[in-house]
C-alpha positions in Angstrom: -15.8 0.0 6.7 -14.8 -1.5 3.2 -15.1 0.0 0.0 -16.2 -3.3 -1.2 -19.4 -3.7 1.2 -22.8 -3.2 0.8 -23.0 0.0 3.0 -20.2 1.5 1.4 -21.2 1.3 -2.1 -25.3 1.2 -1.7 -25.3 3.8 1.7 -22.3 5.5 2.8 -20.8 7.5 -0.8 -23.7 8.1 -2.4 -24.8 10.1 0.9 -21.8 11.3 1.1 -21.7 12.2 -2.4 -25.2 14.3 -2.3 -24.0 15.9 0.6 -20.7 17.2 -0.9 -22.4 18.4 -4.4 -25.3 20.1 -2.7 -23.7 22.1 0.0 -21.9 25.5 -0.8 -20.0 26.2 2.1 -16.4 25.7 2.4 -16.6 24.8 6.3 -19.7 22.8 5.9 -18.1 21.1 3.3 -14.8 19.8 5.2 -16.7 19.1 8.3 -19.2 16.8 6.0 -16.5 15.0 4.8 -15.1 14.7 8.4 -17.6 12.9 9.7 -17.7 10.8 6.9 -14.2 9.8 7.6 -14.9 9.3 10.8 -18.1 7.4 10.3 -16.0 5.8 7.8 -12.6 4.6 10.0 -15.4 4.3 13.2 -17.7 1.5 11.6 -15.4 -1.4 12.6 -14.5 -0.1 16.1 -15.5 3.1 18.4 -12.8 2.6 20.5 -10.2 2.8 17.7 -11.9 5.7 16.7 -10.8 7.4 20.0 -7.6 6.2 19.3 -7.5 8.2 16.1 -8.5 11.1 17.5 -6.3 10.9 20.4 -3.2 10.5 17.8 -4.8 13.3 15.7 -5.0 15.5 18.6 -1.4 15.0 20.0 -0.2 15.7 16.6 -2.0 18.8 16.3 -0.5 19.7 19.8 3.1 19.5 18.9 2.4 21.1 15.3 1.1 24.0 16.6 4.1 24.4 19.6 6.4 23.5 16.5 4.2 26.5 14.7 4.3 29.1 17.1 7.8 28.5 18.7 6.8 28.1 22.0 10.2 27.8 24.3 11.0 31.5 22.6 14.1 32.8 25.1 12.4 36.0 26.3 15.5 36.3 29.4 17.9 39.4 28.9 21.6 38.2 27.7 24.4 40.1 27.8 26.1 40.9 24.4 25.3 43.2 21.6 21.6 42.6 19.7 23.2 40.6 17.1 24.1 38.1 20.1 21.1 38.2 21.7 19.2 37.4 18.7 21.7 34.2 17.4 21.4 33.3 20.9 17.5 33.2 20.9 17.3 31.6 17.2 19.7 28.9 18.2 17.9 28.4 21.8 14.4 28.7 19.8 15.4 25.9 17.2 16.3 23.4 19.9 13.2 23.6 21.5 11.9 23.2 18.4 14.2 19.9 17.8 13.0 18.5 20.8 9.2 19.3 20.1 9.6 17.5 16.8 11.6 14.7 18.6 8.8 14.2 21.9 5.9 14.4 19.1 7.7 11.9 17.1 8.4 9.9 19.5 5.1 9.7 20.9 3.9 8.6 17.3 6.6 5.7 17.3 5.7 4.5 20.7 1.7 3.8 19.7 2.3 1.8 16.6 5.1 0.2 18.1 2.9 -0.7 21.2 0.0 -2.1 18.5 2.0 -3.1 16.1 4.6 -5.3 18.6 2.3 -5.8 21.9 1.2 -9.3 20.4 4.7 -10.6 19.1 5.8 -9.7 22.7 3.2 -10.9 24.1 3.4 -14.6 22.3 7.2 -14.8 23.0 6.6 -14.1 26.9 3.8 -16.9 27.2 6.1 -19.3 25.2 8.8 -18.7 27.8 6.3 -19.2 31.0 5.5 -22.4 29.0 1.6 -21.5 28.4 -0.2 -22.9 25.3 -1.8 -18.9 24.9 -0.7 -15.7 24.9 -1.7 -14.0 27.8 -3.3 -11.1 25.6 -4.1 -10.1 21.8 -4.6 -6.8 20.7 -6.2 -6.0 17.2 -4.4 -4.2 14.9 -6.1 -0.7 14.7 -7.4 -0.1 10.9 -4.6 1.7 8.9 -2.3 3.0 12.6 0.7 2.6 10.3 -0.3 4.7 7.6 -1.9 7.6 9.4 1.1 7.4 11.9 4.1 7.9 9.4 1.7 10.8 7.7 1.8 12.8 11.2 5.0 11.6 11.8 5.8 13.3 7.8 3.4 16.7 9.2 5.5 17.6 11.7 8.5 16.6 10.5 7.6 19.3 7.5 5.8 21.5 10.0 10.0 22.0 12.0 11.5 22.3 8.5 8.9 25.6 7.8 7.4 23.6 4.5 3.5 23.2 5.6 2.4 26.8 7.1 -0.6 27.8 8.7 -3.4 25.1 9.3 -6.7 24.9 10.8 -7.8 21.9 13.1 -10.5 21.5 10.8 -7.9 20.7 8.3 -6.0 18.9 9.9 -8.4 16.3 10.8 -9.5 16.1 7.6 -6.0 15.7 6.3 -5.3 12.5 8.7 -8.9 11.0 8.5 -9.9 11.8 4.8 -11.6 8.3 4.0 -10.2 7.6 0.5 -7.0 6.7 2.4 -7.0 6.6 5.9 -6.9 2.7 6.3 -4.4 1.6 3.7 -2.8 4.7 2.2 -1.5 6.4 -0.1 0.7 8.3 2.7 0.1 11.6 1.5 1.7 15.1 2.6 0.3 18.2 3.2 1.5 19.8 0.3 -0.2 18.0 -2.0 -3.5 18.2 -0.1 -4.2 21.3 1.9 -4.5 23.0 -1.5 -6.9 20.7 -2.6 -8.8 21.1 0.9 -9.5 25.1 0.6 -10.3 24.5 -2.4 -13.9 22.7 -2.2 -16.8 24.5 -2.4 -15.1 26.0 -5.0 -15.1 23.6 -8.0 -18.0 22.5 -10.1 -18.8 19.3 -10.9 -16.7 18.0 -13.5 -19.0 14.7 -15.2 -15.6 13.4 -17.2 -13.6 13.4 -14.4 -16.8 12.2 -12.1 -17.5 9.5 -14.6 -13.6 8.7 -15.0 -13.7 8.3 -11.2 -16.5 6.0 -11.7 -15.1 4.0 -14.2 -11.2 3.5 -12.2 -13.4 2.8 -8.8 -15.0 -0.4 -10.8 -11.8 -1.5 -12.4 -10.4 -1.2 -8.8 -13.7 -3.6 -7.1 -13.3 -5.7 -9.6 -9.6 -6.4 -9.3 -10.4 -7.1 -5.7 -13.9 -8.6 -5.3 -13.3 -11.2 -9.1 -9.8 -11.2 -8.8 -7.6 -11.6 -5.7 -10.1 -12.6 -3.2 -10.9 -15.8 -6.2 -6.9 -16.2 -5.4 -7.0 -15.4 -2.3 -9.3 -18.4 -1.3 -6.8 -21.1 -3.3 -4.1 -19.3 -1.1 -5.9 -20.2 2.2 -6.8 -23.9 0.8 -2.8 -24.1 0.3 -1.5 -22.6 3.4 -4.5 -24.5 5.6 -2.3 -27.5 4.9 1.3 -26.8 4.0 2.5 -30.6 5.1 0.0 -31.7 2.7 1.4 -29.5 -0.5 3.0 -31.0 -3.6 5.9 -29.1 -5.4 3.3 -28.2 -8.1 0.4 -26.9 -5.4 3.2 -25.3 -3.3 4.4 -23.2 -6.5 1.0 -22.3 -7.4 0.1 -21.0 -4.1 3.1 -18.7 -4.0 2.2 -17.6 -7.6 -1.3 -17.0 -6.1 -0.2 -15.3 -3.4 1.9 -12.8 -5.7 -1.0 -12.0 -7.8 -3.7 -11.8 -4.9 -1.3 -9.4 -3.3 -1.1 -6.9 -6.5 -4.5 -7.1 -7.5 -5.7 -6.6 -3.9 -3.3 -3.4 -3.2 -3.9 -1.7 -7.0 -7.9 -2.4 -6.3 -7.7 -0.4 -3.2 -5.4 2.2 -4.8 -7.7 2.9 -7.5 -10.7 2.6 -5.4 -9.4 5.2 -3.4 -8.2 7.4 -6.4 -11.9 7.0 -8.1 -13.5 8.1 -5.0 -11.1 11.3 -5.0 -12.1 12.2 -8.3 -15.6 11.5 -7.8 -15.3 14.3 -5.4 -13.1 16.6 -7.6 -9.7 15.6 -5.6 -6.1 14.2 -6.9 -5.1 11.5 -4.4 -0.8 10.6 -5.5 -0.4 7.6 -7.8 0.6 4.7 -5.8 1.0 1.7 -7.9 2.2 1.9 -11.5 2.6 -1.8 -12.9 5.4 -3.0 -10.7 5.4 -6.8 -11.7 6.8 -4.9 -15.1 9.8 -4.2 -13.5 13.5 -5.5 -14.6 14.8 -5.0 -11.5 14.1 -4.4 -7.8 15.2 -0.9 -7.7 12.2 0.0 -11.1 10.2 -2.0 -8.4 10.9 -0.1 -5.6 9.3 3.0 -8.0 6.6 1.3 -8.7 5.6 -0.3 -5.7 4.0 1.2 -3.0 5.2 4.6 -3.9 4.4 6.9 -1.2 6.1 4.5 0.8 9.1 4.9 -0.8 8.6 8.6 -1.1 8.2 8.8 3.1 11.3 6.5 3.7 13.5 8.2 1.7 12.6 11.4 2.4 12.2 11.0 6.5 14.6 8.1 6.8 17.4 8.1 3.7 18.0 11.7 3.5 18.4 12.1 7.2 20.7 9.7 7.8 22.5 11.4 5.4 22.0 10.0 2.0 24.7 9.5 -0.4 26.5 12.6 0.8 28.7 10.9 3.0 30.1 8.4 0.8 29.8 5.0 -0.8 30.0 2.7 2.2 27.1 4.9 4.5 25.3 5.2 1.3 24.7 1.3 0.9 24.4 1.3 4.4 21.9 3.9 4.8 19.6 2.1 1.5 20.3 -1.4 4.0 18.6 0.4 7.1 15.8 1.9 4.9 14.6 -2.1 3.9 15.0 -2.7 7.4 12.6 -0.6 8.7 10.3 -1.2 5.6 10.2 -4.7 6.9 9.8 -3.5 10.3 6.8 -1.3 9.2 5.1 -4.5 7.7 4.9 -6.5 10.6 6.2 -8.0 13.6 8.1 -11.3 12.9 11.7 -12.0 11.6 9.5 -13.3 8.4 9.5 -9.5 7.7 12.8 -8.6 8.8 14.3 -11.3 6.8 12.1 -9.6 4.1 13.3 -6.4 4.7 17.2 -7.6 4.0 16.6 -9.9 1.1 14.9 -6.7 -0.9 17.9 -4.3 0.3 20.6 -6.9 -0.3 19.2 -6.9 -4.0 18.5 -3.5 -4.0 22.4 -3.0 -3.2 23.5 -5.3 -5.2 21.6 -4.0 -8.0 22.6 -0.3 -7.1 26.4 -1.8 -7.4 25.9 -2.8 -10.5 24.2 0.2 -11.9 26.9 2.6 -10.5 29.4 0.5 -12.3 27.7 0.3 -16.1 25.3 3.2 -15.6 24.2 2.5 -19.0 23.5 -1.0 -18.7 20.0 -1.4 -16.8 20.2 -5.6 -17.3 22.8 -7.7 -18.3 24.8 -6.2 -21.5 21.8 -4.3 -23.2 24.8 -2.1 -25.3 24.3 -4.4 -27.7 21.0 -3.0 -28.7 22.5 0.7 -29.6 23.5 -1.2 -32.7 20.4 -1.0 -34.1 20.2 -4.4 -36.0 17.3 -6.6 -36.1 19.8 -9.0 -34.3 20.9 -6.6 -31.4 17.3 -6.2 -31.0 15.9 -9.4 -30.7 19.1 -10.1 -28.5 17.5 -6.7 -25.9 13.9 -7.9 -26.0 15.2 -11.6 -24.8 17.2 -9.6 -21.9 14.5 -7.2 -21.0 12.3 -10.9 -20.9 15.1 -12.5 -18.7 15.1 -9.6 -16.0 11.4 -9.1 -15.8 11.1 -13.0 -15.0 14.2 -13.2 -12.7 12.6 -10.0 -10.8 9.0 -11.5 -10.6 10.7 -14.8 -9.6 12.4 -12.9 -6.7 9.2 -10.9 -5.7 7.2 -14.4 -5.7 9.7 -15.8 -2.8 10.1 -12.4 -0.7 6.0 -12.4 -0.6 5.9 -15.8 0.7 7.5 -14.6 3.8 4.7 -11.9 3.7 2.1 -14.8 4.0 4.1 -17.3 6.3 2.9 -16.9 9.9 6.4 -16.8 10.8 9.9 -18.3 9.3 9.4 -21.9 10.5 6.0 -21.8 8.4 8.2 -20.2 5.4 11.1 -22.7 5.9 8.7 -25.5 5.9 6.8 -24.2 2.7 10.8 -23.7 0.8 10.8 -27.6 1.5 7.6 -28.3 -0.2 8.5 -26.0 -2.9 12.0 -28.1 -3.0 10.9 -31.8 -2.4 7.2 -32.0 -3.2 7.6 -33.5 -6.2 5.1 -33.0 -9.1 1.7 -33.6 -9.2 -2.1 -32.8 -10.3 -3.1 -30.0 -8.5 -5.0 -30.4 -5.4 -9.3 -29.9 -5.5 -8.9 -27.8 -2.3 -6.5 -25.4 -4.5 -8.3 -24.8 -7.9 -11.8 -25.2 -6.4 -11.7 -21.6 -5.0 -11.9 -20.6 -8.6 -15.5 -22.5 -9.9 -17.3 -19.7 -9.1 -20.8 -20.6 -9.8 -21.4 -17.7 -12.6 -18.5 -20.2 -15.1 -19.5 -23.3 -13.6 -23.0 -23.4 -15.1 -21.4 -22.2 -18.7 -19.1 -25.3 -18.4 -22.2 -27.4 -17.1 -24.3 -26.5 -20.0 -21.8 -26.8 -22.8 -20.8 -29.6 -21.5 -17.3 -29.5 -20.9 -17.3 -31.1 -17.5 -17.1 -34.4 -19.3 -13.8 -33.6 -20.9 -10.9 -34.7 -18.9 -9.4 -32.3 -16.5 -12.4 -29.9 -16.4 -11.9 -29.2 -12.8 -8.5 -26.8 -14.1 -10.0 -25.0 -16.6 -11.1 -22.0 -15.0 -8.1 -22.1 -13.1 -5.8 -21.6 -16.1 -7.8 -19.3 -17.1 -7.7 -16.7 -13.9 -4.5 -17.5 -13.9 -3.7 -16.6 -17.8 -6.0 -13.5 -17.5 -4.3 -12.4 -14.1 -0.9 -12.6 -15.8 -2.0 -11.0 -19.1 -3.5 -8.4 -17.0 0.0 -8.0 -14.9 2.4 -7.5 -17.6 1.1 -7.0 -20.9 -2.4 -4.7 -20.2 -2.4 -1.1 -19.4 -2.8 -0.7 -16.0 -6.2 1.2 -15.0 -4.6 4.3 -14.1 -3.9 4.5 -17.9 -7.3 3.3 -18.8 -8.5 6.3 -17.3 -6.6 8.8 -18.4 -7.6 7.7 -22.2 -11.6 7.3 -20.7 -14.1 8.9 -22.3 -17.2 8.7 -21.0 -19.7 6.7 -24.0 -22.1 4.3 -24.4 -19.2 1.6 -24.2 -17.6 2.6 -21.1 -20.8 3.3 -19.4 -21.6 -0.4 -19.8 -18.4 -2.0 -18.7 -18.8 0.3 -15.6 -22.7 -0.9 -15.2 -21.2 -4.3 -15.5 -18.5 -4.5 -13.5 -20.1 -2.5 -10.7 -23.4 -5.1 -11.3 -21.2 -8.1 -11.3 -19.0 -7.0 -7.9 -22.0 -6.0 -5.6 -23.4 -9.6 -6.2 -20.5 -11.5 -5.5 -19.9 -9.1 -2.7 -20.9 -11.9 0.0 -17.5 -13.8 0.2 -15.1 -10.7 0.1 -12.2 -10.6 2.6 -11.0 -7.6 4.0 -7.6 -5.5 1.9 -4.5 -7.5 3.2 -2.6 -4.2 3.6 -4.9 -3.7 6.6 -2.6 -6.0 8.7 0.1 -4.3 7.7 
């Protein structure tokens, strides 16, 4: 199921909302919003549903071996007591390892299997010379995200951080709808609390309404803005042969802002709903096309990501506390598997290493002039006009250099694979200039501007078939780096006459243009 679907927003929540408000009981409660989840995550596919549960319940398996000790040395060893007992904790805690290790690698093997069966698959009919692969698999809705968030349970669950837990709450921590299909990957820390906690709370109506309000800035980003780019970006890759320099540098640009407004929508979908129902879900997105650099991106970007690598992949491997060299090399092998995670395809591999070469180099450079975040910014201690002027035009430079980066890297994102990617570099090389193609800036006449141009007139000045493509774009990139992001927006809300009616209209405006909406494209992922 979508957040942006007519059974979502007209059906599902405001059941589930009713429900939630007008029960008492704590149990009830969770197991409500249980089966909402799993009404929720089930809509698309049963059979992935059993899949989720099956992953949900050999998680729950190994967290509650991890839990109890099971493997405790009960034999008699010779020695004094103080033996005996080192003996038994050191025997006890490699059991424990190699529970963590079997759960673990139980997790890995499933989203590798999904994740890789068709990328296998492809390769092996290519060599047998067959025109088809032998077999597709569908990507089961959000396997990577509730994978690494069992995989960050029981890794928390050996290191004594999560305590007791219930299988009701378990399932409700894995399946919770807000986020089960594109993230944030959450930890139990940060949500367990909030789980014995309903039937607790009254309703709050600022933070309900604030919920409200973020949820229709967040459908609005996805259903006016990035699937209106998203439909130029099919037009453009339909045909890359056919692209012009000029269409093959608008669809990348396209691409880049589809991408952000698609992810943020969901994010603050997701976080509206949680408030709606009196939860905190972790902030996941905070302006990252803001950045000057790939490592501000990396913080601002997918931030739960970044949170899980580093803490279940970095830090293990041993961090920065075993000198320079690992260091970078550790950082190298966190992009990696970041790329890996995406997809399956040297497109994100390739990925993977461009963002951690530049995060390296970047790093290098950091560690050298701690103080300097871009270029020679020690200029601007001064304090004159001059100097300051002189920082602005830096901080510009960086911010553009950055985007300009984060444009190319997300074109391998989109390429069905590097020889698609190579071929679209060429047109972005070699096309030459040119008007835009129809095929490209038609996906933004949306009928609702058309018949304002129509009746003013303004069809019948020159180049009329670009205006509203200008103007998505110059409102998408107003929007990107020089608005507050909605996260802000709603933490200055207040809930009046004027913010009820840019809610009423946004919410209006979405559900009937909700006909031609595309799926999140972090579902693929």
């Amino acid at each position: 199921m979508l957040f942006q679907s007519y059974i979502f927003i007209l059906l599902f929540f405001p059941l589930c909302l009713l429900g939630f408000w007008g029960l008492k009981r704590q149990k009830l409660l969770q197991l409500w919003l249980i089966a909402f989840s799993l009404w929720f995550y089930g809509a698309a596919s049963p059979y992935y549903l059993l899949l989720l549960l099956g992953s949900i319940a050999w998680n729950y398996a190994f967290f509650r071996a991890i839990e109890s000790g099971i493997g405790r040395v009960t034999e008699r060893v010779s020695g004094s007591a103080m033996e005996r007992a080192e003996y038994g904790m050191e025997r006890d805690s490699s059991r424990k390892r190699l529970l963590l290790g079997i759960g673990i690698a139980g997790n890995l093997a499933l989203l590798c299997f999904f994740k890789y069966f068709n990328a296998i698959s492809a390769g092996w009919s290519q060599m047998k010379g067959l025109e088809d692969p032998i077999l597709q698999l569908a990507l089961p809705l959000g396997i990577s995200f509730f994978t690494f968030q069992q995989i960050g349970f029981l890794a928390d669950a050996y290191k004594g951080e999560v305590g007791a837990c219930s299988l009701r709450e378990y399932v409700l921590f894995v399946s919770f709808f807000p986020y089960v299909s594109s993230g944030p990957i959450v930890n139990a820390q940060e949500m367990l609390p909030q789980y014995r906690q309903i039937g607790r709370q009254r309703l709050d109506w600022a933070k309900f309404s604030g919920g409200l309000y973020l949820f229709a800035l967040g459908l609005s980003k996805k259903v006016l803005l990035a699937d209106t780019f998203g439909k130029a970006v099919d037009a453009g890759y339909g045909n890359v042969a056919g692209l012009s320099g000029t269409d093959a540098w608008l669809v990348m640009l396209f691409y880049t802002l589809q991408l952000y407004f698609d992810f943020s929508g969901y994010c603050d979908m997701g976080r509206g709903i949680a408030h709606m129902l009196g939860m905190e879900l972790p902030v996941n997105f905070d302006s990252p096309y803001k950045a000057s650099n790939i490592i501000e991106f990396w913080k601002r970007w997918h931030i739960t990501l970044n949170r899980f690598l580093r803490k279940y992949v970095y830090i293990p491997l041993g961090g920065n506390r075993k000198g320079t060299t690992r260091m970078y090399l550790n950082l190298f092998i966190v992009f990696l598997v970041s790329g890996i995670w995406h997809g399956a395809g040297w497109n994100f591999v390739l990925w993977g290493a461009l963002h951690g070469a530049l995060y390296l180099v970047t790093r290098a450079w950091q560690r050298k002039q701690p103080r300097q975040q871009c270029a020679a910014d020690v200029h601007a201690q001064s304090g004159t006009k001059k100097s300051d002027v002189l920082s602005a035009v830096q901080h510009v430079l960086c911010v553009a250099l950055t985007f300009l980066f984060l444009n190319f890297t997300w074109m391998l994102f989109r390429s069905a694979n590097l020889s698609q990617a190579g071929e679209f570099v060429g047109r972005l090389i070699d096309g030459g200039f040119a008007a835009p193609a129809v095929q490209i800036t038609e996906a933004f006449n949306l009928e609702e501007f058309w018949y304002v141009i129509k009746i003013l007139h303004l069809d019948r000045l020159p180049g009329s078939e670009l205006y509203l493509c200008f103007v998505f774009l110059a409102v998408a990139l107003w929007l990107v780096f020089f608005a507050r992001n909605a996260g802000e927006r709603e933490k200055s809300f207040e809930p009046n006459g004027k913010t009820m009616f840019v809610t009423a209209f946004l919410m209006i405006w979405c559900v009937v243009s909700l006909s031609g909406v595309s799926s999140f494209l972090y579902y693929r992922f």
